[in-house]
SELUM-257163 format. One record per residue (C-alpha): chain; x, y, z; residue number from 1; residue in one letter. Coordinates in steps of 0.5 Angstrom, whole numbers, plus 500, padded with zeros to 3 digits. Each point is the difference from the previous one (the first is absolute). Last residue first. Layout:
N
 chaine  c1  c2  c3 num residu
      A   X   Y   Z NUM      a
...
end
This chain:
254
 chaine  c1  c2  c3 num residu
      A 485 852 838 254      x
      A 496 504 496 253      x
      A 493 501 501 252      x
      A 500 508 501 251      x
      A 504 501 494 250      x
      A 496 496 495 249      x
      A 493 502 503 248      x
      A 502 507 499 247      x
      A 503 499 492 246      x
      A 494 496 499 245      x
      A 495 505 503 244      x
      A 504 507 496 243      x
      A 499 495 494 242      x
      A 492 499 501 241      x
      A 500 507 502 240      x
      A 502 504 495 239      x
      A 499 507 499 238      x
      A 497 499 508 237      x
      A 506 498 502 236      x
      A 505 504 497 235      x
      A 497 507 501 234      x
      A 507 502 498 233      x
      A 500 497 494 232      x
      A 499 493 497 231      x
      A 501 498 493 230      x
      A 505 494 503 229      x
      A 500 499 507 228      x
      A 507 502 502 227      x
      A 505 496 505 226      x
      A 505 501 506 225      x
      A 503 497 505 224      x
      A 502 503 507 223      x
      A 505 496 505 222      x
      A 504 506 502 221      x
      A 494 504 502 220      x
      A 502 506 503 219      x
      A 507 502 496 218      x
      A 496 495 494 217      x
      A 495 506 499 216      x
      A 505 505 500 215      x
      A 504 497 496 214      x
      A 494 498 495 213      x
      A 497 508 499 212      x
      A 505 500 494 211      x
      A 497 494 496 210      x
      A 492 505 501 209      x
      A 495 498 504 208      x
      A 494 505 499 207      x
      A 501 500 492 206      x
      A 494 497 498 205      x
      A 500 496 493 204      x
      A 502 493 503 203      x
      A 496 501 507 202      x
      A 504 498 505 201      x
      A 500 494 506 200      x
      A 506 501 505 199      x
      A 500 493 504 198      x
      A 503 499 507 197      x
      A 503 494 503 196      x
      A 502 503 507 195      x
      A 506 503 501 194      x
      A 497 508 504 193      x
      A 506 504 500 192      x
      A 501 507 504 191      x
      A 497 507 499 190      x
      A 495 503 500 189      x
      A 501 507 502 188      x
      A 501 503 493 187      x
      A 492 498 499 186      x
      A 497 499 493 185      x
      A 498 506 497 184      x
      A 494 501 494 183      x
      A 495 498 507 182      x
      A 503 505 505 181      x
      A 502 505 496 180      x
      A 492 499 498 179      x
      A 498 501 507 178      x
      A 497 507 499 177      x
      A 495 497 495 176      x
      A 499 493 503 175      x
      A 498 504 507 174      x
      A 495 504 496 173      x
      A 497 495 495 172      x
      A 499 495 506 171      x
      A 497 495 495 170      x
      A 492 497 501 169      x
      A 498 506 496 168      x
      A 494 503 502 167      x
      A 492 500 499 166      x
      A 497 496 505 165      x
      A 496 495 495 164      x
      A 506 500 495 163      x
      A 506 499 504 162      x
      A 505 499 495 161      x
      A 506 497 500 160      x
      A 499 495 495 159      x
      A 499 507 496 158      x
      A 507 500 499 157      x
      A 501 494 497 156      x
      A 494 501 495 155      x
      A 504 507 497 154      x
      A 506 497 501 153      x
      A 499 494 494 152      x
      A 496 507 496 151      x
      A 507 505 500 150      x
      A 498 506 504 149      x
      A 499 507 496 148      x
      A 497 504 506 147      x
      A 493 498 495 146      x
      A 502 494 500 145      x
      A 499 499 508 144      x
      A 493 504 500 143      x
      A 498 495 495 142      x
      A 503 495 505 141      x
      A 497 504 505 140      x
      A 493 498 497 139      x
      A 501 493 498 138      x
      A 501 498 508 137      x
      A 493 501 500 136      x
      A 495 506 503 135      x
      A 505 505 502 134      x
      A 497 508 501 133      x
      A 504 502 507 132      x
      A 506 497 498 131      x
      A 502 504 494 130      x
      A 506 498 498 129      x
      A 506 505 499 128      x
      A 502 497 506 127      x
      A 503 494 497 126      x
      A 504 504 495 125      x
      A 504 503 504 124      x
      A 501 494 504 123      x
      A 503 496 492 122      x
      A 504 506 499 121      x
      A 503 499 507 120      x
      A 504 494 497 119      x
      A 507 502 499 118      x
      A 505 498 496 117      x
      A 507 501 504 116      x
      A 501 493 503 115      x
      A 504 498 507 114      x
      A 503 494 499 113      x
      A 498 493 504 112      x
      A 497 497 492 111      x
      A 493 499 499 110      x
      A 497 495 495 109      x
      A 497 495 504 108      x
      A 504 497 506 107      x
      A 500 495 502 106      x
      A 502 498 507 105      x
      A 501 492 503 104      x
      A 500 499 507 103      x
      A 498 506 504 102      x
      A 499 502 508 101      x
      A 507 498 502 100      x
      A 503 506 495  99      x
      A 496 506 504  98      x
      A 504 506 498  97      x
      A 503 498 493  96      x
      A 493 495 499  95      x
      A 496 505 501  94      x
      A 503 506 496  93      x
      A 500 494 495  92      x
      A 493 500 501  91      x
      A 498 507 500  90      x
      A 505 501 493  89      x
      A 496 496 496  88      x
      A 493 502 503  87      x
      A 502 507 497  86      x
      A 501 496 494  85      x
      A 497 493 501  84      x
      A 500 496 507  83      x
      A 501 492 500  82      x
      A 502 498 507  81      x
      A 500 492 501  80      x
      A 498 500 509  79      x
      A 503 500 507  78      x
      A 497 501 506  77      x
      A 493 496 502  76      x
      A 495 503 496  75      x
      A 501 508 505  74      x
      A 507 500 500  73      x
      A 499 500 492  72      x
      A 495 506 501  71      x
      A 504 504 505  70      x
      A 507 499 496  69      x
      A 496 504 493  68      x
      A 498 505 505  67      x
      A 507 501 502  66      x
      A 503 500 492  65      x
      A 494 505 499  64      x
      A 504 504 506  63      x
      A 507 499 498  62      x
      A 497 501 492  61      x
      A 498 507 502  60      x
      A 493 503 500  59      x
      A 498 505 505  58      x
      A 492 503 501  57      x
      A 497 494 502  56      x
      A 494 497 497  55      x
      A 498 493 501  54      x
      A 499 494 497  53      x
      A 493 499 495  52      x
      A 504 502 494  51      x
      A 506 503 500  50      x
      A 502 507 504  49      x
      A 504 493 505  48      x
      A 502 494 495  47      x
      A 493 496 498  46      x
      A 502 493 500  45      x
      A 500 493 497  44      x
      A 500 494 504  43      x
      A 502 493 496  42      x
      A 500 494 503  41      x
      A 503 494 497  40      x
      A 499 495 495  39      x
      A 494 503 496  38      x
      A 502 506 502  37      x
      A 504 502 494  36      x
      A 492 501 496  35      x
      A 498 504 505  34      x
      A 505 505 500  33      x
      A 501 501 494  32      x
      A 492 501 499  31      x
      A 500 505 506  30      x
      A 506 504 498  29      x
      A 496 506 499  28      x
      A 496 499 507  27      x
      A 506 500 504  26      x
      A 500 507 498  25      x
      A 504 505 495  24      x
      A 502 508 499  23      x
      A 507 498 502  22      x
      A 502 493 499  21      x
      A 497 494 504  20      x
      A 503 495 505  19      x
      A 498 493 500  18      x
      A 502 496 505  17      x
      A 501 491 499  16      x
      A 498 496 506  15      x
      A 506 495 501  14      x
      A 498 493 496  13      x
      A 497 494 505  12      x
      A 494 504 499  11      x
      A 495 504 502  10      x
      A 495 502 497   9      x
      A 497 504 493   8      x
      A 500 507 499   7      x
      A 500 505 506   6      x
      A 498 507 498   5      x
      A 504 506 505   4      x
      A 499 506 504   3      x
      A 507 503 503   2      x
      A 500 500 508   1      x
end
């Protein structure tokens, strides 16, 4: 089963999920995730060839959206989801083929569209660190700008670090030749899932364009939108206090 970090206790609220994006951890939404859990619990996880959960050699939306079910089985059944980007489209890919196991849905700043940009870019430039000669975390982000990544992604990737053993806590090579996979969101999904769901953006990112909404409302008809101003893809953690409040709001409606 998937690693995950527990916040908080139960409650009479439903347990919410949090899902993160590609190249992230639930270590990454860690203040987020404690902050909402003062009503509820919130369990964070690794996504397979993320963080401490298991490498494995495919990595579709099916099969993360199984992974994501075993967990929510595992705490009782049904929960909140929350995923961001490829955790975006894993959850709604849970919610479309295991619809008993989620109540509420939110989905950050991910639309269920295949996207042309690639994130390869960002592979390739995590193997140009030197693992061997790594003392700190400051070293690979030297590393990291000289491959030309931006500062903000230079700290989120050496999240995932394993420093003492030398390695990156990512599956480089699966994620690699799975990446159709990821920029893609499956044909073989089908269906509708008619709970209360809530597309999330960032108002400067284009990820979630007007006419990606039929296609949205097709799989959730009862979807509602909002943007969090100033924010872009990364909208979380561009602006948390907000993304927080939006969330919390959401998640608490009657």
């Amino acid at each position: 089963m998937l690693n995950t970090i527990s916040h908080g206790s139960a409650t009479d609220q439903p347990p919410l999920l949090i899902v993160h994006g590609l190249y992230g951890s639930a270590r990454n939404w860690g203040v987020i995730a404690k902050r909402l859990s003062d009503t509820r619990q919130v369990i964070a996880v690794d996504q397979r060839n993320h963080g401490f959960s298991p490498w494995t050699a495919t990595h579709s939306y099916p099969e993360l959206a199984a992974d994501l079910a075993e967990v929510i089985q595992a705490h009782g059944g049904q929960m909140d989801v929350l995923g961001h980007s490829m955790g975006g489209k894993a959850a709604m890919t849970l919610a479309l083929q295991h619809p008993e196991l989620v109540r509420r849905l939110l989905v950050a700043d991910i639309a269920p569209v295949a996207y042309s940009h690639s994130q390869i870019q960002f592979i390739t430039a995590m193997r140009t660190v030197d693992l061997a000669t790594l003392e700190r975390r400051s070293d690979a982000e030297a590393q990291l700008s000289a491959a030309g990544v931006d500062p903000a992604l230079q700290s989120f990737f050496t999240q995932s670090l394993d420093i003492p053993n030398k390695r990156w806590r990512l599956n480089l090579d699966t994620l690699e030749a799975e990446m159709p996979k990821v920029l893609s969101f499956p044909d073989a999904v089908s269906g509708q899932w008619s709970g209360p769901a809530l597309f999330l953006s960032g108002a400067n990112s284009d990820y979630v364009q007007p006419e990606h909404r039929p296609r949205i409302k097709s799989l959730f008809p009862n979807a509602k939108f909002a943007k969090i101003p100033g924010a872009g893809h990364w909208l979380h953690a561009e602006k948390p206090r907000e993304f927080e409040a939006a969330a919390r709001m959401f998640l608490t409606a009657s």
